[in-house]
N, CA, C and O atoms as CSV, one atom per row, in Angstrom:
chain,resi,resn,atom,element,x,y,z
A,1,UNK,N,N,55.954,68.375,32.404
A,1,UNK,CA,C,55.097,68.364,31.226
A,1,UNK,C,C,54.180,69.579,31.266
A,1,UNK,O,O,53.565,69.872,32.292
A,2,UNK,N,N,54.078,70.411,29.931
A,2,UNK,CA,C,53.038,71.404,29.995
A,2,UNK,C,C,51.577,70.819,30.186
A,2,UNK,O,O,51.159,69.700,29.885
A,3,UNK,N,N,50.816,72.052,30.862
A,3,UNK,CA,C,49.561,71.287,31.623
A,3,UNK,C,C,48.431,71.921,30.636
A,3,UNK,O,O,47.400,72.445,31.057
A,4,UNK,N,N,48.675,71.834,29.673
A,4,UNK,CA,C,48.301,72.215,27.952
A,4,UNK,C,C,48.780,71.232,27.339
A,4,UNK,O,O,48.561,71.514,26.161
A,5,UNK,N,N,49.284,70.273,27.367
A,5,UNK,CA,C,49.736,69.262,26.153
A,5,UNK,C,C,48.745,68.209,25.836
A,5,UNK,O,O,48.604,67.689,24.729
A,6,UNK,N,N,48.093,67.950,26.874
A,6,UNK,CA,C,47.094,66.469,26.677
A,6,UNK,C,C,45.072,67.334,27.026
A,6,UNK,O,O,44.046,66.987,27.611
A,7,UNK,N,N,45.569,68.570,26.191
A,7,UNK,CA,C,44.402,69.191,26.302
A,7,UNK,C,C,42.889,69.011,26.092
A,7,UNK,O,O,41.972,69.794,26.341
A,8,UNK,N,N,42.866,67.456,25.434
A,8,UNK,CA,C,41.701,66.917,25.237
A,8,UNK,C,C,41.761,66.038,25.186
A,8,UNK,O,O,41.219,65.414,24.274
A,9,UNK,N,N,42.640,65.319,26.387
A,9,UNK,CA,C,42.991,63.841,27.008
A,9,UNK,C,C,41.642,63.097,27.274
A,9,UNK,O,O,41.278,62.004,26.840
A,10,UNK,N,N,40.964,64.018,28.141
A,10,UNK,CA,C,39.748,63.234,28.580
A,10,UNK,C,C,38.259,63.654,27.993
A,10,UNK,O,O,37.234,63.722,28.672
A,11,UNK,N,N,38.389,63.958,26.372
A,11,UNK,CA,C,37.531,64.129,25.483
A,11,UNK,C,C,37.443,63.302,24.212
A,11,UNK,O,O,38.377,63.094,23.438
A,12,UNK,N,N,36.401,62.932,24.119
A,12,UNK,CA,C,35.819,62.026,22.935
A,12,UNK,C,C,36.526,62.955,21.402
A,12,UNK,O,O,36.822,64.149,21.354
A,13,UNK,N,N,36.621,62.073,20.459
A,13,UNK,CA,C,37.188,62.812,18.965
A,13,UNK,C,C,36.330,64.102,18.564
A,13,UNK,O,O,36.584,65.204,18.078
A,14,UNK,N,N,34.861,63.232,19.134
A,14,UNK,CA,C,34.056,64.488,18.376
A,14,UNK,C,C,33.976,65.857,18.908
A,14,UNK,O,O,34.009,66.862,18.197
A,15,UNK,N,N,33.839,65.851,20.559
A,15,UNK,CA,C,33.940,66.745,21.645
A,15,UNK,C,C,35.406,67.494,21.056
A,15,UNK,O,O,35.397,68.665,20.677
A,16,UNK,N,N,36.621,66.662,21.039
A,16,UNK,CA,C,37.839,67.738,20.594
A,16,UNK,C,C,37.621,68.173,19.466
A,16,UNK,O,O,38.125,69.295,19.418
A,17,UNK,N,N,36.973,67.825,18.166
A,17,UNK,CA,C,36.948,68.023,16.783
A,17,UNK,C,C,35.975,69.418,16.598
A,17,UNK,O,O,36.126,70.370,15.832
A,18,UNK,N,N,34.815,69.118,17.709
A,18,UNK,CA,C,33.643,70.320,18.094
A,18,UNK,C,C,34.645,71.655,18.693
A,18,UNK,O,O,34.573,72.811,18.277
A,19,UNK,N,N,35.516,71.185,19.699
A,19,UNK,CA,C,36.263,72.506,19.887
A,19,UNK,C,C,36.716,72.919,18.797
A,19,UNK,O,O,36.279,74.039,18.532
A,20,UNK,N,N,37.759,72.294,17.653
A,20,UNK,CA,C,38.548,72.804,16.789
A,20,UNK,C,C,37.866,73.559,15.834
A,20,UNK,O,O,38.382,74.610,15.453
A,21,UNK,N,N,36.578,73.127,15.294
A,21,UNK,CA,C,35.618,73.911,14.724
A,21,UNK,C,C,35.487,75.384,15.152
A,21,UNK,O,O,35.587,76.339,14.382
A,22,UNK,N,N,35.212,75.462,16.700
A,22,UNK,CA,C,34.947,76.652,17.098
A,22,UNK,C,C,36.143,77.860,17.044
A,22,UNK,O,O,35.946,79.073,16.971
A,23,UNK,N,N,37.380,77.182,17.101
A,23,UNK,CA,C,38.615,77.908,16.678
A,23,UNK,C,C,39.029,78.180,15.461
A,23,UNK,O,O,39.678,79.170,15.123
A,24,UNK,N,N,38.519,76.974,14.534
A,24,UNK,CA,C,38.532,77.238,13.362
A,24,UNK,C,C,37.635,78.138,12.793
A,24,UNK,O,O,38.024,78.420,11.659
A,25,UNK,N,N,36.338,78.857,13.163
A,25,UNK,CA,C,35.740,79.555,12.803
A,25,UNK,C,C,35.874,81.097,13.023
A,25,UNK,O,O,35.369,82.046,12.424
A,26,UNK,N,N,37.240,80.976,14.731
A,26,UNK,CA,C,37.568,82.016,14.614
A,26,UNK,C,C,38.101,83.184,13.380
A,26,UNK,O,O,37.907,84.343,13.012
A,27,UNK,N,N,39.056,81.727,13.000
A,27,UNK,CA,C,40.090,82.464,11.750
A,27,UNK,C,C,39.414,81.691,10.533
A,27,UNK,O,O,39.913,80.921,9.712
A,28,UNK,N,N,38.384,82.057,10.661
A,28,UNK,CA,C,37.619,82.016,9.164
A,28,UNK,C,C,37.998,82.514,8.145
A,28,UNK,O,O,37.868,81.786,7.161
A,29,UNK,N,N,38.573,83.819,7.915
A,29,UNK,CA,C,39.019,84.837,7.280
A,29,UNK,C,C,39.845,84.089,6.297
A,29,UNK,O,O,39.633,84.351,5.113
A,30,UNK,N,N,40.959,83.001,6.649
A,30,UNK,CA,C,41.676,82.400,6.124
A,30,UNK,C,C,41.324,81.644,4.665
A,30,UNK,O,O,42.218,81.365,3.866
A,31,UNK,N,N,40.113,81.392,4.455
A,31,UNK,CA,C,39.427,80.663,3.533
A,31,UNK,C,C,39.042,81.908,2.973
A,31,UNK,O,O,39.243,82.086,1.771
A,32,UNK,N,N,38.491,82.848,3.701
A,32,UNK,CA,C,37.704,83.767,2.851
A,32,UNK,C,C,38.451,84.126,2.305
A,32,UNK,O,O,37.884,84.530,1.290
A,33,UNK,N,N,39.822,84.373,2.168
A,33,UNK,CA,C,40.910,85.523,1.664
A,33,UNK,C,C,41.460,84.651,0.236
A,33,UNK,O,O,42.399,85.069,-0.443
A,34,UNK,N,N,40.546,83.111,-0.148
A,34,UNK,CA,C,40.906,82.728,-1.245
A,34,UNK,C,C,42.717,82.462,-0.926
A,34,UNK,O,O,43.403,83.012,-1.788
A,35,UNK,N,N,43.508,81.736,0.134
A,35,UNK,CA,C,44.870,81.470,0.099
A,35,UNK,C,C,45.503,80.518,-0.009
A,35,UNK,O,O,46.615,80.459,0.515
A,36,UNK,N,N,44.869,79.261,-0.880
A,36,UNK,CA,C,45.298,78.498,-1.701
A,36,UNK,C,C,46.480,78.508,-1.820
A,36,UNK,O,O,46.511,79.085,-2.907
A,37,UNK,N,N,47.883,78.270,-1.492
A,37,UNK,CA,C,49.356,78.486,-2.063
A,37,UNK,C,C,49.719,77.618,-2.790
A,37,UNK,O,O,49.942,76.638,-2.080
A,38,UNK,N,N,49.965,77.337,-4.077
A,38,UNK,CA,C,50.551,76.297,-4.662
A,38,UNK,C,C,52.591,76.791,-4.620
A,38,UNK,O,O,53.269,77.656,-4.067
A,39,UNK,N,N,52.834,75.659,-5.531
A,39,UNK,CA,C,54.305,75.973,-5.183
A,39,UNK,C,C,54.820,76.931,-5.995
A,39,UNK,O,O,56.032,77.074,-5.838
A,40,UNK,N,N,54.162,77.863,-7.069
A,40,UNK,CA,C,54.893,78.957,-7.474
A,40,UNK,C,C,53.915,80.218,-7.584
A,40,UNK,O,O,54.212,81.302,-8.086
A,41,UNK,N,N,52.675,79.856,-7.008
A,41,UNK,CA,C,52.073,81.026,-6.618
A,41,UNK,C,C,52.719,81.980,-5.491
A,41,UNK,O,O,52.324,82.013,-4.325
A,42,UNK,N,N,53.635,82.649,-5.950
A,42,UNK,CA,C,54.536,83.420,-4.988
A,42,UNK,C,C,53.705,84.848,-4.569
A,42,UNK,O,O,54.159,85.496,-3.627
A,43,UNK,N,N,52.062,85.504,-5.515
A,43,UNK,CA,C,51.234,86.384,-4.837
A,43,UNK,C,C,50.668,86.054,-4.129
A,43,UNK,O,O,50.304,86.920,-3.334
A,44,UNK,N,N,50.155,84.559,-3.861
A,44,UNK,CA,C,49.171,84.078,-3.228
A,44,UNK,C,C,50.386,83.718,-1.724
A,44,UNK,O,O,49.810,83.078,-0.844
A,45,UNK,N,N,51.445,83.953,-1.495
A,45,UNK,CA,C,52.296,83.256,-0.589
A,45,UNK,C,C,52.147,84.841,0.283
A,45,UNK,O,O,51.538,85.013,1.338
A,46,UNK,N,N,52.884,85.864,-0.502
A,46,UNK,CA,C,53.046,87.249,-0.040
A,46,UNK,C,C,51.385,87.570,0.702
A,46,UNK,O,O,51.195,87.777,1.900
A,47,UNK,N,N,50.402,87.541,-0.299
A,47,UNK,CA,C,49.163,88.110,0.510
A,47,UNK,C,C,49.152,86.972,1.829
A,47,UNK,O,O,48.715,87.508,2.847
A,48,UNK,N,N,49.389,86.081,1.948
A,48,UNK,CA,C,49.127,85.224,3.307
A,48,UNK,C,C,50.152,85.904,4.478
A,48,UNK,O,O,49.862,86.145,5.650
A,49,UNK,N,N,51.466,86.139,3.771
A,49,UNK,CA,C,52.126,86.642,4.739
A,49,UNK,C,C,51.816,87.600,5.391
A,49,UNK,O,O,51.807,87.691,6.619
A,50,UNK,N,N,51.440,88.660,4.339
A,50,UNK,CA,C,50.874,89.911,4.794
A,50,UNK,C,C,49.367,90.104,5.146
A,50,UNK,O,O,48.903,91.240,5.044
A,51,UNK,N,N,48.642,89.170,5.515
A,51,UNK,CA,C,47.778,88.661,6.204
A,51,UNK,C,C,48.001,88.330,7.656
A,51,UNK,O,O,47.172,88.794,8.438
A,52,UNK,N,N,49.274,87.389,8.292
A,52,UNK,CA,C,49.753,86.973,8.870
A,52,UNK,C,C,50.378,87.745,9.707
A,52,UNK,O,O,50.466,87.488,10.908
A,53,UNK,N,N,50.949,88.926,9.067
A,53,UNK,CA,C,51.725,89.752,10.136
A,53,UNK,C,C,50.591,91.068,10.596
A,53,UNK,O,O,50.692,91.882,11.513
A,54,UNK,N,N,49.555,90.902,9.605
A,54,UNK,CA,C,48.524,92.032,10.376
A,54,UNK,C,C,47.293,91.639,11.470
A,54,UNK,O,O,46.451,92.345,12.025
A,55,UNK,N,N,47.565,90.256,11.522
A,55,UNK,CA,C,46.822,89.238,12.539
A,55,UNK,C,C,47.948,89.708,13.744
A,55,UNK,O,O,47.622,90.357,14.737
A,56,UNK,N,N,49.385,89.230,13.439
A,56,UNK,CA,C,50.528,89.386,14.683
A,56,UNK,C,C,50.386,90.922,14.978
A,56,UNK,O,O,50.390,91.390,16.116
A,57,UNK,N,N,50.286,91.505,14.059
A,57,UNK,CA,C,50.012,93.016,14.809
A,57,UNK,C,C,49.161,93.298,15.685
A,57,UNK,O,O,49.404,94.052,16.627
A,58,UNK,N,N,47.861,92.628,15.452
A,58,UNK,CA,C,46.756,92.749,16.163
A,58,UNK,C,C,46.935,91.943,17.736
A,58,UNK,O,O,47.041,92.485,18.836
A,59,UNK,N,N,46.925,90.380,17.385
A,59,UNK,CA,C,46.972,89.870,18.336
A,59,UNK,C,C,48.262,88.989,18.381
A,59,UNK,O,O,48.418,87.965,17.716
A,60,UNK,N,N,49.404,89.666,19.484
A,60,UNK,CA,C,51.110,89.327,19.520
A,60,UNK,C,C,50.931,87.861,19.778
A,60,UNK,O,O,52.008,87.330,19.504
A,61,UNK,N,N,50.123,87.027,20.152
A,61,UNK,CA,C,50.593,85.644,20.483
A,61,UNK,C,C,49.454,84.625,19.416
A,61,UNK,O,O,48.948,83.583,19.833
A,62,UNK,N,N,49.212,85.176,18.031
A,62,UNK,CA,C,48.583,84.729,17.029
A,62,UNK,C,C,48.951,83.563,17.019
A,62,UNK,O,O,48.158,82.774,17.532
A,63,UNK,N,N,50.400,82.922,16.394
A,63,UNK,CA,C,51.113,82.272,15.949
A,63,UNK,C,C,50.392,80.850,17.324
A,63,UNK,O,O,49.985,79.765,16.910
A,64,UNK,N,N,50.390,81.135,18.548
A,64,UNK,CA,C,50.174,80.043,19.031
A,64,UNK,C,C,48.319,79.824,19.234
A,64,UNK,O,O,47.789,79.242,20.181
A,65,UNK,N,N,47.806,80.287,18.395
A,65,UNK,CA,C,46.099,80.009,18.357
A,65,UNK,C,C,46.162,79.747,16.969
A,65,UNK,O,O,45.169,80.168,16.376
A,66,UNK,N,N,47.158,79.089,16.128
A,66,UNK,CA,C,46.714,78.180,15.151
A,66,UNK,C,C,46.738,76.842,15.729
A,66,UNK,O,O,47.011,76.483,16.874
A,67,UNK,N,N,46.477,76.336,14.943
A,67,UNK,CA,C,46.193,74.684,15.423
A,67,UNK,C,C,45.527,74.021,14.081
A,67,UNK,O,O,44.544,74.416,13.455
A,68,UNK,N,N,46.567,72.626,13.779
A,68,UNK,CA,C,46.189,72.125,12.529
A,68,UNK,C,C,45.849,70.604,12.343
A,68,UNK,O,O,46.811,69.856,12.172
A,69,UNK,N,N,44.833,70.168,12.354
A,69,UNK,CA,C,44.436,69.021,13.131
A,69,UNK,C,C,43.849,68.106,11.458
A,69,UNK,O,O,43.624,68.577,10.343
A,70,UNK,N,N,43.764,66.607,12.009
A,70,UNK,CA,C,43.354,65.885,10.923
A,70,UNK,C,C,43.358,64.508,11.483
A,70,UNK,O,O,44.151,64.098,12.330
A,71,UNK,N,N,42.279,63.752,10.860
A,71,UNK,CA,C,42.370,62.266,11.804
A,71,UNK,C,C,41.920,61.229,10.439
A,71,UNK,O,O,41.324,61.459,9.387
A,72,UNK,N,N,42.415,60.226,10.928
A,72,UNK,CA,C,42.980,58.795,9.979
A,72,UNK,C,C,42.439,57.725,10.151
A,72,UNK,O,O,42.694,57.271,11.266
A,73,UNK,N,N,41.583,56.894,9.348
A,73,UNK,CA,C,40.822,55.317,10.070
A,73,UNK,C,C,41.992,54.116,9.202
A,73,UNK,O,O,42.012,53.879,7.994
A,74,UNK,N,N,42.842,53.544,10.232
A,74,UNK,CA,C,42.775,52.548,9.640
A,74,UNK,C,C,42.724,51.096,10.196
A,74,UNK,O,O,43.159,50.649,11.258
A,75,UNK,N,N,41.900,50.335,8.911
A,75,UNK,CA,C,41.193,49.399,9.142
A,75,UNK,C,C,41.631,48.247,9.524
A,75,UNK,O,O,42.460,48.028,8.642
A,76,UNK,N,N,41.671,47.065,10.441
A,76,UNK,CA,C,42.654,45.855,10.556
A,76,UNK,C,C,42.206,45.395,10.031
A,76,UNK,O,O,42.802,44.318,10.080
A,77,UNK,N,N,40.675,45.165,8.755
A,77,UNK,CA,C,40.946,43.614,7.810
A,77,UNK,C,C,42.231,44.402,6.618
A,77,UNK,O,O,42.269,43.779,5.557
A,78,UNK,N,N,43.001,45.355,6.664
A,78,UNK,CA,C,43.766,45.974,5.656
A,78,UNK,C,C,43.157,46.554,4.662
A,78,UNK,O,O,43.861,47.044,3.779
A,79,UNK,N,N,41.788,46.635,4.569
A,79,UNK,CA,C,40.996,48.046,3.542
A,79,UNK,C,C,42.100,49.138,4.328
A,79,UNK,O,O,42.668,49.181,5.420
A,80,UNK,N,N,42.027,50.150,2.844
A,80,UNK,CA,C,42.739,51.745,3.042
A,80,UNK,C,C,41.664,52.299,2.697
A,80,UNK,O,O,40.899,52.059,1.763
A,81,UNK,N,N,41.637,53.406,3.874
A,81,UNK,CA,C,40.765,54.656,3.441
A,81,UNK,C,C,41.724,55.710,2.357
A,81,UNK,O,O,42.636,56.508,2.572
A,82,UNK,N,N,41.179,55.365,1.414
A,82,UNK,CA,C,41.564,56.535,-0.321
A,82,UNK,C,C,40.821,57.969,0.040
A,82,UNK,O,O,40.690,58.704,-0.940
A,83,UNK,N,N,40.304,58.491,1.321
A,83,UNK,CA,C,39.414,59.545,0.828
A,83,UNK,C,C,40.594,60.979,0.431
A,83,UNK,O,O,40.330,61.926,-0.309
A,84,UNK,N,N,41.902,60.737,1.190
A,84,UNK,CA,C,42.777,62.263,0.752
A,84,UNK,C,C,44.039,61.404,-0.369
A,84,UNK,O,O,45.237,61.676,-0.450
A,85,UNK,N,N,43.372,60.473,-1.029
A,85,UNK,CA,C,44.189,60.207,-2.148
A,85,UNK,C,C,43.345,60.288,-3.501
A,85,UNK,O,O,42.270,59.731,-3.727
A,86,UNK,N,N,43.931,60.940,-4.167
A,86,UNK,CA,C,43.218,60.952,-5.501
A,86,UNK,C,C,43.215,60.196,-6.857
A,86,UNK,O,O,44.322,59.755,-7.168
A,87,UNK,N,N,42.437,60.009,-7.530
A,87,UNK,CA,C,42.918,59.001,-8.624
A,87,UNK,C,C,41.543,58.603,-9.313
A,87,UNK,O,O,40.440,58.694,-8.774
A,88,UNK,N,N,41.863,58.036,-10.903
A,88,UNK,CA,C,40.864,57.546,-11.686
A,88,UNK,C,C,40.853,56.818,-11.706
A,88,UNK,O,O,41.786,56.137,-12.130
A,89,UNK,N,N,39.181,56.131,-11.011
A,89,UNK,CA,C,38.581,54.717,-10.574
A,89,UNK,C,C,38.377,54.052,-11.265
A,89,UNK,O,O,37.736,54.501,-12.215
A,90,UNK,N,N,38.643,52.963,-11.301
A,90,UNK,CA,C,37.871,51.946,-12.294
A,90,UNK,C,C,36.490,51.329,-11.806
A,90,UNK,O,O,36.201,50.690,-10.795
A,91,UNK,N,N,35.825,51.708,-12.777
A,91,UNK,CA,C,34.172,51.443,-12.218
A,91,UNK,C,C,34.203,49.995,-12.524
A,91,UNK,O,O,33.279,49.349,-12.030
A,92,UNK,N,N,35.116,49.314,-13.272
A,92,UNK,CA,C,34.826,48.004,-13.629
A,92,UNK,C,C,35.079,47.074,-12.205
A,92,UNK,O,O,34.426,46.101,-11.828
A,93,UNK,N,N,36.195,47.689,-11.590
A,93,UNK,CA,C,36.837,46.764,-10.119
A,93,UNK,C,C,35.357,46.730,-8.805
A,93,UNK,O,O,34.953,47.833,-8.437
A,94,UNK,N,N,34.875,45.830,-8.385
A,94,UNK,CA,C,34.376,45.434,-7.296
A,94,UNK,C,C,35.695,45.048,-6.410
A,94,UNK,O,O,36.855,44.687,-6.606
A,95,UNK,N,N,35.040,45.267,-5.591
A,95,UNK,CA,C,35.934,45.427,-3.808
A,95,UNK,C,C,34.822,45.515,-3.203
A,95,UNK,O,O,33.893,46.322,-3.240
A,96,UNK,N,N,35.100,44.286,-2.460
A,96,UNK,CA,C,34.211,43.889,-1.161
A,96,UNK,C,C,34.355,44.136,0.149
A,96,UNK,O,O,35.087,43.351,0.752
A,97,UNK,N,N,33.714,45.269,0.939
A,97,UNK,CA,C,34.150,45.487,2.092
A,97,UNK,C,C,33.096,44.875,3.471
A,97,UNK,O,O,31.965,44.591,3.077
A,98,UNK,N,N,33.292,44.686,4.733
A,98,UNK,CA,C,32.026,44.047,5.417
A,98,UNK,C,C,31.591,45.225,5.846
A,98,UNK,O,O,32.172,46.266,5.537
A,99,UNK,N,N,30.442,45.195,6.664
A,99,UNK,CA,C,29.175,46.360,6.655
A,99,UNK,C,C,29.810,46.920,7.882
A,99,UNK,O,O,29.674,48.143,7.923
A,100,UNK,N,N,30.420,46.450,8.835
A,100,UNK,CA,C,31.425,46.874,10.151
A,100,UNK,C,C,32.380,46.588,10.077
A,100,UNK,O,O,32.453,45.844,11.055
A,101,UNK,N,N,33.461,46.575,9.569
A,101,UNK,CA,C,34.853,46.327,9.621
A,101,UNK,C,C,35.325,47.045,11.027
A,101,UNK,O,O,34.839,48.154,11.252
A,102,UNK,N,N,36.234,46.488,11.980
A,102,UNK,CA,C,37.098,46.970,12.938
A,102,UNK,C,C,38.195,47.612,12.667
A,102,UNK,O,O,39.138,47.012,12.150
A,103,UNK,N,N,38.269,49.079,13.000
A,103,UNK,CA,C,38.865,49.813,12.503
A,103,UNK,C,C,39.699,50.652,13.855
A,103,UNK,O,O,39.183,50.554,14.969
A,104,UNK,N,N,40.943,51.434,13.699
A,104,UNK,CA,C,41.513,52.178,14.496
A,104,UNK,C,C,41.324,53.563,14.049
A,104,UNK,O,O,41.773,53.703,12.911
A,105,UNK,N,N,40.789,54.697,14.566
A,105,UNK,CA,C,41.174,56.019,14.039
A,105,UNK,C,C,41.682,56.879,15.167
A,105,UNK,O,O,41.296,57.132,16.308
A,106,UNK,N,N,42.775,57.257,14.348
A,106,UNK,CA,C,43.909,58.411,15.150
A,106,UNK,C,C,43.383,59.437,14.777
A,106,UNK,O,O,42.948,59.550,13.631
A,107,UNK,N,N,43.300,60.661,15.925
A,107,UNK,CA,C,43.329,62.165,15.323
A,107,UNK,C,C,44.288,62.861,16.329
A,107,UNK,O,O,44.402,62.874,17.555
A,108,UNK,N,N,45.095,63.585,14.999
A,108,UNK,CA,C,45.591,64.331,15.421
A,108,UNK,C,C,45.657,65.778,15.841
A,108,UNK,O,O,44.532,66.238,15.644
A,109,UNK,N,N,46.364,66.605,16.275
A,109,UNK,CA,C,46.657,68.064,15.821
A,109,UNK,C,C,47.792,68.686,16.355
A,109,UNK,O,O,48.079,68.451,17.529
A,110,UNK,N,N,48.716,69.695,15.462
A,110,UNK,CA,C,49.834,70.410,16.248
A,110,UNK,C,C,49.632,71.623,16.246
A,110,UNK,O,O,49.283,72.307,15.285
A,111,UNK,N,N,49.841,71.959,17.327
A,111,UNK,CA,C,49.738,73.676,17.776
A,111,UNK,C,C,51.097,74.094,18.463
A,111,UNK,O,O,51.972,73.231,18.524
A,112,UNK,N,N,51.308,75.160,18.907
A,112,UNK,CA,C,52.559,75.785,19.847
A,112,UNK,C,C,52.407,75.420,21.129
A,112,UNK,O,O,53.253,75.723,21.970
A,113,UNK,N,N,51.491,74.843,21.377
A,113,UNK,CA,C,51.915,74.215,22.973
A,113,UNK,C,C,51.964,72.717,22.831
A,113,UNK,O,O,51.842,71.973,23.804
A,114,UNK,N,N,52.126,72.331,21.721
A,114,UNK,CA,C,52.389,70.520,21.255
A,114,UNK,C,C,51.774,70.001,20.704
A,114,UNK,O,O,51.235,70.560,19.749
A,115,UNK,N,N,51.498,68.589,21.003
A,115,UNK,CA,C,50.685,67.671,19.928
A,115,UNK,C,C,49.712,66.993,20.771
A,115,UNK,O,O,49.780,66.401,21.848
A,116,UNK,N,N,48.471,67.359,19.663
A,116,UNK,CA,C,47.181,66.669,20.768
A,116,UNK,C,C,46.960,65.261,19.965
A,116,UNK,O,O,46.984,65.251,18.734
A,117,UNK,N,N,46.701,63.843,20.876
A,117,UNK,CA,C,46.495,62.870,19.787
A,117,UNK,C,C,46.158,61.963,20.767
A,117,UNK,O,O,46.598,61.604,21.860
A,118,UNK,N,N,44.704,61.556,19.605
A,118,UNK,CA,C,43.668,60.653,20.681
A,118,UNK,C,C,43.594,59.653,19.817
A,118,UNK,O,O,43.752,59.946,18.632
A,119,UNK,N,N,43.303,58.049,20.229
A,119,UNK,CA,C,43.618,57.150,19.411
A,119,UNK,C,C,41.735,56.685,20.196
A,119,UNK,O,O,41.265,56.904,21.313
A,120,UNK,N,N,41.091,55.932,18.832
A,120,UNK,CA,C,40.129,55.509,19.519
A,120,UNK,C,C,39.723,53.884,18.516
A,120,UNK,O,O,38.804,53.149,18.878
C-alpha cells in the first residue's frame, strides 16, 4: 500500500479540510481565471487547458497536486441534506426536523496518489 494513501487517517475532518484549504489556496488562480466550463463553452474549456499545460510547464508533476475533495451528512432519522440540490421551495410545506438528529458524514477526496476518506 502507498504510504500516501491514508494521508489523513489520523486527522479529524476539519484538520484534513484545514489542509485542503491551504492547497487549495495554492491554485487559487483557478477561480480567478473565471473557468466555469459548461458543456458547450468550448473557449472556456481551451483557456483551462491552456492554463493547465502552462502550470505542467512550470511545475512537471502539477497533475498530482490537484486534489478534489467534498463531504456528505447523512442523517439516520432519513432527513436529506438538499444543500447541492437545487429546486423551487414551497414555503407552504413545514418539515419537522429534531434540534440534534444523529447523523453520518463522509468526506471525501481524489488525488493521484488515491482516495482519502474519513467517515465520522
Amino acid at each position: 500500500m502507498n504510504s500516501n494513501h491514508n494521508v489523513f487517517a489520523d486527522q479529524s475532518c476539519r484538520e484534513a479540510d484545514a489542509h485542503v484549504k491551504s492547497v487549495e489556496a495554492q491554485y487559487r488562480r483557478i477561480g480567478v481565471l473565471g473557468l466555469a466550463i459548461h458543456q458547450n463553452d468550448h473557449q472556456a474549456r481551451r483557456r483551462f487547458v491552456e492554463w493547465a499545460q502552462n502550470e505542467i510547464a512550470v511545475v512537471p508533476d502539477f497533475h498530482k497536486r490537484i486534489l478534489l475533495s467534498d463531504e456528505a451528512h447523512f442523517w439516520l432519522n432519513g432527513y436529506v441534506n438538499t444543500q447541492n440540490c437545487r429546486s423551487e421551495a414551497n414555503p407552504q410545506v413545514y418539515v419537522e426536523t429534531p434540534l440534534h438528529p444523529e447523523k453520518l458524514t463522509v468526506w471525501c477526496a481524489l488525488w493521484a496518489g488515491g482516495i482519502l476518506l474519513q467517515k465520522r
